[in-house]
N, C-alpha and C positions, 0 to 999 in steps of 0.2 A: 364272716369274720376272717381277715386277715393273720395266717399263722405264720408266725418270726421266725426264724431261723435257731436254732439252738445248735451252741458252741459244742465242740468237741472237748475232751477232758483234756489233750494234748495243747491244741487252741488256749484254753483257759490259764495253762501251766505257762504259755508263750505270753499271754498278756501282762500276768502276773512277775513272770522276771523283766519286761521291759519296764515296768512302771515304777521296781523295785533296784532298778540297777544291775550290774553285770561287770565279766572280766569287758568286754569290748568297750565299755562305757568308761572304765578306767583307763584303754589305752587308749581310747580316743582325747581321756582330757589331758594324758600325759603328753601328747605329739600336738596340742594347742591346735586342733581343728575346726577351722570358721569355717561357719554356718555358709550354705551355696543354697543360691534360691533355683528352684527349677519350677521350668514350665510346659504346661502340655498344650501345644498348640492344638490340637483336635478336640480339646475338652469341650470347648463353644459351640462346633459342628456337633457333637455327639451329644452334647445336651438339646441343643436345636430337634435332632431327630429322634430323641426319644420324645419331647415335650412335642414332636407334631404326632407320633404313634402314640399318646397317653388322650391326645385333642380327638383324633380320628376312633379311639376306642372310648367316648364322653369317661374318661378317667380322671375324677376330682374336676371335670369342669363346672364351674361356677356364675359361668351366664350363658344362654342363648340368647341370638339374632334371629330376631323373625323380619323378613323382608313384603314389600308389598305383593310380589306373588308368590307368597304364602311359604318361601324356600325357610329353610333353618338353618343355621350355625352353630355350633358350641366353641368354644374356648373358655380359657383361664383371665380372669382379671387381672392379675398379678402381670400376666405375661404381655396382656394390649398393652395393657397401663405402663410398662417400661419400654413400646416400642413407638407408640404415640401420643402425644401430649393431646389429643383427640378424647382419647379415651383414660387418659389418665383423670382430663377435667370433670370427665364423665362420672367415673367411678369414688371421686374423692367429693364433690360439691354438688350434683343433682340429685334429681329424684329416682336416676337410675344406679346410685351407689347402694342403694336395700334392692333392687330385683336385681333376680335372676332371669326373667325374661323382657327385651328390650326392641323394640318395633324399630327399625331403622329406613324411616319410609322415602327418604332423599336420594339413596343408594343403591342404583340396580344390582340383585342379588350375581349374576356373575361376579361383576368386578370387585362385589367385597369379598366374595371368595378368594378371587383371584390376590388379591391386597390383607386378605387374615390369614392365606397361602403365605403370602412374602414373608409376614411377620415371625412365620414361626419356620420359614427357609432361607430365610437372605436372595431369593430368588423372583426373577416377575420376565415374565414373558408377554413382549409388547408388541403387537401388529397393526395394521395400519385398519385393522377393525377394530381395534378397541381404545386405540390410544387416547380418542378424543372423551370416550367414558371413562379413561384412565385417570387421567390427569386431572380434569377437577377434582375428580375422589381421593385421590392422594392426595391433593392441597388439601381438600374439607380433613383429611385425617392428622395430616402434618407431617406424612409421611415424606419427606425431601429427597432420598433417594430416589424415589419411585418418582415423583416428580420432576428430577433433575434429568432421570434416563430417558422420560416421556419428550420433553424437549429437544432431547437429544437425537432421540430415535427421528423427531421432527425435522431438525436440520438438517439431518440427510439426504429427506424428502423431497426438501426443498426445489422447485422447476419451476420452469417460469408461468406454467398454465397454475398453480396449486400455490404461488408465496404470498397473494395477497390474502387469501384467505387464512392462511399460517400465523402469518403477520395478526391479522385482525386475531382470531386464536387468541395468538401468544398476550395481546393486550387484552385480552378481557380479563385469563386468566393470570394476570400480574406475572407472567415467563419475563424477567427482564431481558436475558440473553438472549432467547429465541427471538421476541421481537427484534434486539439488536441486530441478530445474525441475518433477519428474513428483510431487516427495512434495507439494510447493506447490500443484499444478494438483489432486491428489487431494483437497486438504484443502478447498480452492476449491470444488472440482464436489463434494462428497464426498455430497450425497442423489443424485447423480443416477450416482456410482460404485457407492454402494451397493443398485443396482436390478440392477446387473448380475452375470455370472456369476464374473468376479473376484473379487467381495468374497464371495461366497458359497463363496469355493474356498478362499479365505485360513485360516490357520491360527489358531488359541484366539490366539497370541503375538503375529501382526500386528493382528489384531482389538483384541485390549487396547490396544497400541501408538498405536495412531488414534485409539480415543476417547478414549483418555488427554492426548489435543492439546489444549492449551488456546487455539488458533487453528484449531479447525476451524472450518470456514463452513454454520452451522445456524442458518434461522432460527427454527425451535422445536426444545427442547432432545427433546420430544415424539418427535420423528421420527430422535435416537438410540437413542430405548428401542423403536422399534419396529424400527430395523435389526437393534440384537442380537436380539430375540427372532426375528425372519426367516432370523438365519444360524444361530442354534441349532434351529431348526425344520427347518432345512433338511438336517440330519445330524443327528437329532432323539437318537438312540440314544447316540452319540458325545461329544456334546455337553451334553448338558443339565446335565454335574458346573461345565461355566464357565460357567454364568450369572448364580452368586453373586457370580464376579470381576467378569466386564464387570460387573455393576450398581452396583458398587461405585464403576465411572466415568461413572457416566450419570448426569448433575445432573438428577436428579428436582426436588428444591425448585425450579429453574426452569421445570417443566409448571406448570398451573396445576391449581388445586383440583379441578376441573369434571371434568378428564384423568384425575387417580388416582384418584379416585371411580367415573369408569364405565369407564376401560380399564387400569389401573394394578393396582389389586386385586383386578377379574377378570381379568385374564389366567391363563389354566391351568397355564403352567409355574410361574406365582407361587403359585398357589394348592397346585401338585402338589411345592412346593421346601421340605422341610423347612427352609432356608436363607433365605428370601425370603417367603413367604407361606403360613401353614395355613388360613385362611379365606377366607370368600366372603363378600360382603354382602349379607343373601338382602333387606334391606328397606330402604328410602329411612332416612337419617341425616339429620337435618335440623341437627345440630347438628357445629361441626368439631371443640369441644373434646372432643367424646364419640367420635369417631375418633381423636382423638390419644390420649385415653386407652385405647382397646381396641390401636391400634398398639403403644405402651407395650407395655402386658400380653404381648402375643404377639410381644414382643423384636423386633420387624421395624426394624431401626433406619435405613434409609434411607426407609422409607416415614417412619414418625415424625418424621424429617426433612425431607422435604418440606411434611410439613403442617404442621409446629411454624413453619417461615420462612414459608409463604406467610401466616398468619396473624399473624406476628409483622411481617410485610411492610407488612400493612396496618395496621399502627398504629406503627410504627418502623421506618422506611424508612431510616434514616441509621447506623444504631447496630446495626444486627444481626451479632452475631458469624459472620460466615461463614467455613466451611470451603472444601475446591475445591470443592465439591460446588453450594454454593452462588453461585459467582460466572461471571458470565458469561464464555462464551468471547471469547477478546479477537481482533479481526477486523483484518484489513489494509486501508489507506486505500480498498480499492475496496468496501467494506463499512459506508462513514461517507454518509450523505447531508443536504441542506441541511433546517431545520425553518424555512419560511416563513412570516412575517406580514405579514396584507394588512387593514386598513378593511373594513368590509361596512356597507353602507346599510340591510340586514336584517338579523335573524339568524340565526346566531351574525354580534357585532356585530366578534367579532377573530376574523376566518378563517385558517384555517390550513394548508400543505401540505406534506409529504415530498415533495423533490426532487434527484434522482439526477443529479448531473453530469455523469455519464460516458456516462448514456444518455440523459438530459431527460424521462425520466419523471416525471411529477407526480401523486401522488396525493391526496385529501385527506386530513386531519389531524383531530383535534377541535380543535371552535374554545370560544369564549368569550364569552360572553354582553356583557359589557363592553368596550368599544371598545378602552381600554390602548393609543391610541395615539400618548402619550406618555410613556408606558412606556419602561423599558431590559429589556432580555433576557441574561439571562446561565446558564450551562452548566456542572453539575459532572458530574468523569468522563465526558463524553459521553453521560451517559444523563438525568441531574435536571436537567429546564430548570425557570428561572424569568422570571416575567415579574414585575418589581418597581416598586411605583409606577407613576403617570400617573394621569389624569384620566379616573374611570370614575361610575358610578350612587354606587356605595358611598362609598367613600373613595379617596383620594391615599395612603392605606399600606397598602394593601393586597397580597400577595405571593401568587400562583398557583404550581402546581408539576404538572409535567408527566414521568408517567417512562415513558421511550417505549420501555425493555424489556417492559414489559407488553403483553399479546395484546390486549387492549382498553384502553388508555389512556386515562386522561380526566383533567382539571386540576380538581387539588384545594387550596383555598384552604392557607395557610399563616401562621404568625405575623404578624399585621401589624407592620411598621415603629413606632419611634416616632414617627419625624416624618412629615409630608405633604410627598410630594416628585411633581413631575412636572417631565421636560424631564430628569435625572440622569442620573449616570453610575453604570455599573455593572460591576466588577471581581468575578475569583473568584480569590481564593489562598490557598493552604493549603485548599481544599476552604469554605470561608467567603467567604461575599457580603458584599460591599462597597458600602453605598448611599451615592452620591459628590455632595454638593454637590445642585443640583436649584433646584425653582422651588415653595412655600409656595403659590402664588395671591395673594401678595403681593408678597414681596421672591425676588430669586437669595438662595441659602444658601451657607453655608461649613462646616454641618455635615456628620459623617461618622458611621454608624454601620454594624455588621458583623453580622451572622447568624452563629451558630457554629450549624452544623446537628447536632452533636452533641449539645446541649444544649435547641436548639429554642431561641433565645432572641436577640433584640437589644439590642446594649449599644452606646453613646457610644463612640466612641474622638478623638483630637485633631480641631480642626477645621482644614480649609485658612488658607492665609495670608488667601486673596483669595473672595469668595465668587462663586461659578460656577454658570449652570445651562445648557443646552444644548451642555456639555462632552462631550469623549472621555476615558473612561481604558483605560489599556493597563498590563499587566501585563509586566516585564522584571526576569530575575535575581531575583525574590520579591521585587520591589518594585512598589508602584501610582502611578503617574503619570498624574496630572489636568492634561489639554491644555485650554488654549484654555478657550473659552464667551464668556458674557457675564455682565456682574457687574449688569444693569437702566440701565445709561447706555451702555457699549460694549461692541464685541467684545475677547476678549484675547487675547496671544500668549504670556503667561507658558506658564512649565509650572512643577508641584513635583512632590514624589514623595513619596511614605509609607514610613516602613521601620516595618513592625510588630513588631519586635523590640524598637525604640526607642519608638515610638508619637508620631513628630516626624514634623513634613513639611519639608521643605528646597526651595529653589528651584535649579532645574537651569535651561541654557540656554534662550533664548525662540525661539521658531518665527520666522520669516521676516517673518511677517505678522500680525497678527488673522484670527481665525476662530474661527466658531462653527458650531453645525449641518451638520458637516464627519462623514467616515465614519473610523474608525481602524483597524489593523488590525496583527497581528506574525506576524512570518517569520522565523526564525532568527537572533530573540534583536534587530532591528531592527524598531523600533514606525512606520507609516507612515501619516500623515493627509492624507486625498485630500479632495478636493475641500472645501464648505461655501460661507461666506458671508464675506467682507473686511467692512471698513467700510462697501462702496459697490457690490461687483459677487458676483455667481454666479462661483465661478472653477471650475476643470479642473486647476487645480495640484497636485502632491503633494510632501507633501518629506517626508523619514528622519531617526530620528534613533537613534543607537546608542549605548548609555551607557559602550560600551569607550570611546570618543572625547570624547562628551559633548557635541556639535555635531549641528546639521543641517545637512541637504543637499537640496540641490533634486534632483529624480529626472524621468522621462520626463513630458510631460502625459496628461492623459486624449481622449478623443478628442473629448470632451461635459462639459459644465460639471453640477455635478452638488452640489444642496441638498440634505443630509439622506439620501444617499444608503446602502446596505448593504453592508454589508463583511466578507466573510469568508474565514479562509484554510485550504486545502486542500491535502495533497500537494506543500509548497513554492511556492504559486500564490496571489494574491490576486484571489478575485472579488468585484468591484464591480456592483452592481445597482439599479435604480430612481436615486432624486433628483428635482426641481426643476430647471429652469431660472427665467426671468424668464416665460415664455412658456408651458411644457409639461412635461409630468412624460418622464421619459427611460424608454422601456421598455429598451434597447441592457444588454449584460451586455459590460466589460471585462473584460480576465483581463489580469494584471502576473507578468509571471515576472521575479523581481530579478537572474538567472543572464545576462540579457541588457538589462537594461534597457527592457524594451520592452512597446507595451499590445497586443493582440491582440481581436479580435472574437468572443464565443460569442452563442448563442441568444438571442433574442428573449425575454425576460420578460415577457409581456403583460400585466402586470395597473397601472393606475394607482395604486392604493394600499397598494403595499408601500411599508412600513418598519421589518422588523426581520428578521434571519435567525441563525440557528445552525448549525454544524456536531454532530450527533450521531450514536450509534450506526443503523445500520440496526434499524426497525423490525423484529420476526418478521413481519408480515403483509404488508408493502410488496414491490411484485413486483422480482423480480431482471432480468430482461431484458423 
């Protein structure tokens, strides 16, 4: 029998006036004192750990766990029943709401300890032994935390020898994220997955599945055709009926010519595939059309496709109908890196490099014989760079073209311009280059004309109100908008803007200031112009403008005044590099994240004569880490 505590006569005499009143109780109603809620944060900890000391001493517990090797458990019902809907269903609607003792034969006896542990700790300690018994028992219980961390502890796991099994994991047991996180990190790693013994074990279904991705991360399409033939070789007997399918997903037209010539059409399973390949090329072909024609003849229709694009590549680069087969896979922002241009005293006279922001790798690039360094640079689909206009050997209309999907890359002259422009601006919408305004070598200009790359051709369209060269244009909403420049006597602050539906330019609000020789750049649909030149000083200013509003606005400064400097935007980020001051050229790289306002420090840029940069697709040969 439990003996109560019996009061004190003092105690007793203390209850007695509280419950009856008092002077305190008079001068609290006289000074109108409202009520103040208080709360004890440790109350839930201290109940927690007496209710697991009351579990561990079988104190008022009301069911045991008996497990299949024969372990036991005690706790309170009250107390499962409120921490999983598991046991709550258990204790309110079965046949185990009348016992107290309950067989739990699904459940290996660690981890319900470990999981009737949690319940009455807030605590689970997860290892890379237990997690896989963990976590379905946390789902069977409904425990979510426990299952969220189990996941979690997952994801970090995650290598390339160990994510497809993760993966598979994550989808039996309904982990939405974790399969998310592991199918993502697959397609990420995916040559360095497919070395291992997982993808080798994987099924004809997931196999398809994968390459079938039109975001896997491959820097040559090469080294898909050689994974499938690796996992069909490798159950050679079993397999060899799917190799017609995979190849069916493997963008051959993206190898190049060189590839299916010497490993492409001999390979043995193609050659032994009545499906893929009956021949072998016993003697050098010096000619492609006379490959394409014998692929023809012997019905091999994805080869015939490869070689029909990479030929047709090289003389219609713009216009080629492609299938999936032939378009590149499309890669996620950690697979976009910067295409730099730098002056060179020698040459090449426009040096050039891939560089990777996320890790500061710098490669080089092909450069350019021709300085072009007043030139403008402009970028379709992330892969066809142009360098348009400036003042080179040749001419002022001159137009370079650079496509940096190719395994060897190199810039190939293009339409020339009609007019001579250096000092311009250069816009790309609707997939068509916009040469904007500029400098003759005599007067600033007001004309405009367009590249339609469909047709290979430059035509006239309206001219600006004002004529501008050392301008910015920015592209917003399928409109182009020409900031600022100078028109040969001042800097200006107008803006207009072009609707090429209409083929009119309109004047929208004016900038703050004048400025010319200024860097521009857009972020989610708001165009920003940093820095350049006033009337009179090198500034550090930036200000936005948004065409929902139709105003600017001033924004954070920079940390360095900045002439002429580069501007480009990445992953919701705007990096600023190089410039002028009055004194020194700025090596410092700013980063503007608009989600705060604020400019931040990256890496040092060492080179004094940049001035121009792109964001484009990852090269195939540029290293990854």
């Amino acid at each position: 029998m439990i003996q109560l505590p019996i009061l004190k006569e003092n105690e007793m005499d203390a209850l007695h006036t509280a419950s009856s009143g008092s002077e305190l109780d008079q001068v609290l109603k006289s000074n109108a004192c409202g009520p103040t809620n208080f709360r004890n944060s440790s109350h839930s900890v201290r109940l927690l750990e007496d209710l697991l000391i009351l579990r561990k001493n079988e104190v008022l517990c009301d069911i045991t766990f008996k497990t299949d090797d024969g372990t036991i458990l005690f706790g309170h019902k009250n107390v499962l029943m409120a921490a999983s809907p598991y046991f709550s269903a258990m204790f309110n609607n079965f046949d185990e709401s009348n016992k107290d003792l309950v067989s739990l034969r699904e459940l290996d006896s660690t981890i319900l300890r470990q999981l009737v542990d949690y319940i009455y700790t807030g605590e689970i300690m997860i290892t890379k032994e237990n997690v896989q018994g963990l976590l379905p028992a946390a789902n069977l219980l409904q425990l979510n935390y426990v299952s969220g961390a189990c996941a979690e502890f997952l994801r970090t796991q995650l290598e390339p020898s160990n994510c497809i099994g993760i993966k598979e994991f994550a989808d039996l047991h309904n982990c939405t994220e974790l399969l998310s996180s592991s199918e993502a990190y697959i397609k990420k790693r995916f040559l360095e997955v497919a070395e291992g013994d997982e993808f080798l074990s994987l099924s004809f279904q997931k196999v398809f599945e994968l390459i079938s991705c039109n975001d896997l991360s491959v820097s040559f399409e090469e080294k898909v055709f050689e994974c499938v033939i690796n996992w069909v070789k490798h159950e050679l007997i079993c397999r060899k009926d799917f190799l017609e399918k995979l190849m069916e997903h493997v963008r051959l037209p993206l190898a190049s010519t060189q590839y299916i010539l010497q490993k492409v059409i001999k390979e043995p399973l193609l050659k032994n595939s009545p499906k893929c390949m009956l021949f072998s090329l016993k003697c050098l072909i010096m000619n492609l059309y006379h490959l394409i024609i014998i692929a023809m003849f012997l019905g091999k229709d994805y080869v015939f496709e490869a070689l029909h694009f990479n030929l047709l590549k090289s003389v219609q680069r713009f216009t080629i109908p492609l299938s999936i087969r032939c378009k590149p896979r499309q890669f996620d922002n950690s697979q976009k890196v910067f295409l730099m241009f730098s002056r060179s005293d020698t040459l090449p006279k426009c040096y050039t490099e891939w560089y990777d922001p996320s890790t500061n790798l710098r490669e080089n690039a092909p450069g350019m014989n021709d300085s072009r360094v007043t030139a403008s640079v402009g970028v379709i689909k992330d892969q066809f760079v142009f360098v348009v206009g400036g003042v080179n050997q040749s001419s002022s209309r001159s137009v370079s073209m650079l496509d940096v999907s190719l395994q060897l890359p190199c810039w190939v002259p293009m339409v020339d311009m009609l007019v001579s422009r250096h000092q311009l601006g250069v816009g790309i919408l609707d997939d068509c280059i916009y040469a904007v305004g500029g400098h003759d070598g005599t007067s600033a200009l007001n004309s405009v004309e367009v590249f339609d790359v469909s047709i290979q051709k430059w035509r006239m369209v309206s001219s600006m109100t004002i004529k501008r060269s050392h301008l910015g244009v920015g592209i917003l909403n399928n409109r182009l908008y020409a900031v600022g420049g100078n028109n040969d006597s001042s800097n200006l602050k107008s803006v207009e803007c072009y609707d090429p539906s209409l083929d009119t330019w309109t004047q929208v609000a004016d900038m703050s200031v004048c400025r010319s020789e200024f860097g521009i750049g857009i972020l989610d649909g708001v165009m920003y112009v940093i820095g350049g030149y006033t009337e009179s000083e090198f500034v550090k200013t930036v200000e936005a403008f948004s065409p929902s509003d139709g105003v600017w606005s001033t924004i954070a400064d920079m940390d360095a005044c900045r002439y002429n400097p580069v501007v480009i935007s990445l992953d919701g980020l705007l990096y600023v590099m190089s410039g002028d001051t009055d004194s020194y050229m700025v090596d410092t790289v700013e980063i503007y994240d608009p989600n705060t306002n604020t400019w931040s420090k990256g890496e040092t840029f060492s080179t004094d004569q940049l001035y121009g940069g792109v964001v484009v697709h990852r090269p195939p040969h540029f290293k990854t880490n």
